[in-house]
C-alpha positions in Angstrom: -19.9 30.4 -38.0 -21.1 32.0 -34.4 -19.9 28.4 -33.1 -16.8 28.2 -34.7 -15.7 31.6 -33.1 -16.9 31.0 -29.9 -15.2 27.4 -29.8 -12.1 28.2 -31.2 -11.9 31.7 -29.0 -10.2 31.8 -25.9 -11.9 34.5 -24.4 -15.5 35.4 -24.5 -16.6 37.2 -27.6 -19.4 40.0 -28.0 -22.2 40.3 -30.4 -20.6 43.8 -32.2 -17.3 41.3 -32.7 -19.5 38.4 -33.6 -21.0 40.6 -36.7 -17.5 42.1 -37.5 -16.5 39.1 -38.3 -20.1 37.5 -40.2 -21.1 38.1 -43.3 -23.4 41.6 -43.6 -27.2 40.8 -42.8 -26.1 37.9 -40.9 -27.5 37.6 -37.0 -25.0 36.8 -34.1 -27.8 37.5 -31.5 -30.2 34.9 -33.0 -27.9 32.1 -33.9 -26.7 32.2 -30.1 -30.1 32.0 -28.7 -30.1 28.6 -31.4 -26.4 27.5 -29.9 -27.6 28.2 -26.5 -30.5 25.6 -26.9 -28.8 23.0 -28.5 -26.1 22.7 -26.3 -28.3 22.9 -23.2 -27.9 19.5 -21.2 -24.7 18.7 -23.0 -21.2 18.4 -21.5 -20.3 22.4 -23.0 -22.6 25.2 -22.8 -22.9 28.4 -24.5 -22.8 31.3 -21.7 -23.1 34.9 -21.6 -19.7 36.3 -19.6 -20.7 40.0 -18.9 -21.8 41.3 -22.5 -20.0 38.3 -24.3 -20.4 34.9 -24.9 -18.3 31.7 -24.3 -18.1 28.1 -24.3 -17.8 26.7 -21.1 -18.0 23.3 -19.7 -20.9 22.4 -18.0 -20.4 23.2 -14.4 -21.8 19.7 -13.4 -18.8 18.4 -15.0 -15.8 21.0 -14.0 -13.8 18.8 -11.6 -13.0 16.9 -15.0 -11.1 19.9 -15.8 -9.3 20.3 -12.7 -5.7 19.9 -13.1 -3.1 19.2 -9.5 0.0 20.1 -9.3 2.7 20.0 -6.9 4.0 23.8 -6.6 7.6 23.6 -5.4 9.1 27.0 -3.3 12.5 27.2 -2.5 12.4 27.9 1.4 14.1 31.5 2.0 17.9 31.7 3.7 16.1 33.0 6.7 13.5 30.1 6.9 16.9 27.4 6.3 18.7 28.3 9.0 15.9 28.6 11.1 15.0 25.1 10.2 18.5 23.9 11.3 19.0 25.8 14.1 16.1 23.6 14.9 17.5 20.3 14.0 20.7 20.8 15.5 19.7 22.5 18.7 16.6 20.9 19.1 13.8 21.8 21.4 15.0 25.2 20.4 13.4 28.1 21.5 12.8 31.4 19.6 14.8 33.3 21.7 17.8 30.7 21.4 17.4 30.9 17.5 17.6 34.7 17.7 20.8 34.2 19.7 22.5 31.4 17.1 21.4 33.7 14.0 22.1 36.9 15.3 18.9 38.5 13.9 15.4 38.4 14.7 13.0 35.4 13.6 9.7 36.7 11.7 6.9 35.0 12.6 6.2 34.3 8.6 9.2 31.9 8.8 8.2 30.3 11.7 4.5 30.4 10.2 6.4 29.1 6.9 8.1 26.2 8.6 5.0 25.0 10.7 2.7 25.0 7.5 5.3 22.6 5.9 4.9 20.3 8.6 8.6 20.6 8.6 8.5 21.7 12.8 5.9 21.4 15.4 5.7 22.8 18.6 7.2 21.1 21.8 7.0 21.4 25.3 7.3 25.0 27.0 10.7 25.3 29.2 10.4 25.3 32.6 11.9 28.5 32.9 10.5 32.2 33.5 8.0 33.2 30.7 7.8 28.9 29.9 8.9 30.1 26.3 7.4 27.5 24.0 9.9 25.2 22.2 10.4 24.0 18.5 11.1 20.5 17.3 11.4 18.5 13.8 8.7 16.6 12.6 8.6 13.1 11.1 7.4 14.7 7.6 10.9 16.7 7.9 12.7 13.5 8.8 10.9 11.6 5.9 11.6 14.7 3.4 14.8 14.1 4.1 15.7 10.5 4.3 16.4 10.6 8.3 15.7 8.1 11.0 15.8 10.4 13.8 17.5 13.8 14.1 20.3 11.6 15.3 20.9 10.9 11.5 21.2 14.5 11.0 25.4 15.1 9.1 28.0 16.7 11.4 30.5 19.0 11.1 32.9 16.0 9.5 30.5 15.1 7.2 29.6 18.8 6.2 33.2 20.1 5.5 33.9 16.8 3.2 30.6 17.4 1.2 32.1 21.1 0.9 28.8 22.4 2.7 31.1 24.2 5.2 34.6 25.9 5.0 37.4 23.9 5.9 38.0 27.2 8.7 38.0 26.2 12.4 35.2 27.4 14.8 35.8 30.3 16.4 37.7 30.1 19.9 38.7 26.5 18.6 42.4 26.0 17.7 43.3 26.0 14.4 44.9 22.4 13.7 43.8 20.6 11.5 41.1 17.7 12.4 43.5 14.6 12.6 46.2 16.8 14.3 43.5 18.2 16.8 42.3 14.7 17.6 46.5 13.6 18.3 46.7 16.3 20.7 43.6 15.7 22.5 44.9 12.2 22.8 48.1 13.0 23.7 46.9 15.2 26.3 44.9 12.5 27.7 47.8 10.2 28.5 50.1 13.3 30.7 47.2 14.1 32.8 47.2 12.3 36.3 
């Protein structure tokens, strides 16, 4: 009976709730120092947890039990644009992606990013303070089906995948794409 409880309990039982649930003049303590012999050597052992007793598996054979999994995390909003400020704008430097998101970048999402393997560090600028720079990896190109950042959509094939409004830029006129592109050649052919 002391077996049965421990085997089909999930959490370690004591000796007062061993005899709660035994017949009276039964004894818990004695029939676990009998369990604890027989299963000695075996693939499960009878163990004392604290002032309770469980049934554990042997820890020579544990990494039998071991289960991996792949934990997906959604990257934060923060941590995406950061990530494509860096594809686009690529090397980028911190300070540059401070200026395109108009907030400050915490070092978790940086810390975030690098831990992917999504960005690496590039070469510092050659200007004052040789800011250190940020480019994509090739486990961010693979993630994503690239070639090179080259392969990364533009602004065409964002707006027809409805990724981005259908708004101009700002400071851009505010013609339509094919209309913008007559113009531009039109304006080609005046100019001497």
């Amino acid at each position: 009976m002391v077996e049965a409880i421990l085997f089909a309990s999930a959490d370690p039982v004591t000796v007062a709730e061993l005899e709660a649930r035994m017949p009276h003049g039964a004894d818990p303590a004695e029939a676990l120092v009998h369990l604890r012999k027989r299963y000695e050597g075996r693939g499960v052992r009878v163990v004392k947890v604290g002032d309770a007793w469980a049934m554990r598996t042997a820890p020579d054979l544990g990494f039998l039990m071991q289960k991996e999994t792949v934990e997906t995390r959604k990257l934060s909003r923060a941590a995406i644009e950061t990530l494509a400020i860096i594809a686009y704008h690529q090397p980028a430097t911190r300070a540059e992606i401070e200026e395109i998101r108009g907030v400050a970048v915490s070092r978790g999402t940086v810390d975030q990013l690098l831990e992917l393997e999504w960005i690496r560090f590039g070469r510092r600028r050659m200007t004052p303070g040789r800011p250190v720079t940020y480019v994509v990896t090739q486990q961010f190109l693979d993630h994503f089906g690239l070639e090179s950042a080259r392969d990364l959509p533009g602004l065409k094939e964002l707006r027809a995948a409805g990724l981005l409004d259908n708004r101009p830029l700002p400071g851009s006129a505010a013609l339509p794409d094919d209309e913008a592109e007559d113009q531009i050649g039109q304006s080609e052919l005046f100019e001497d």
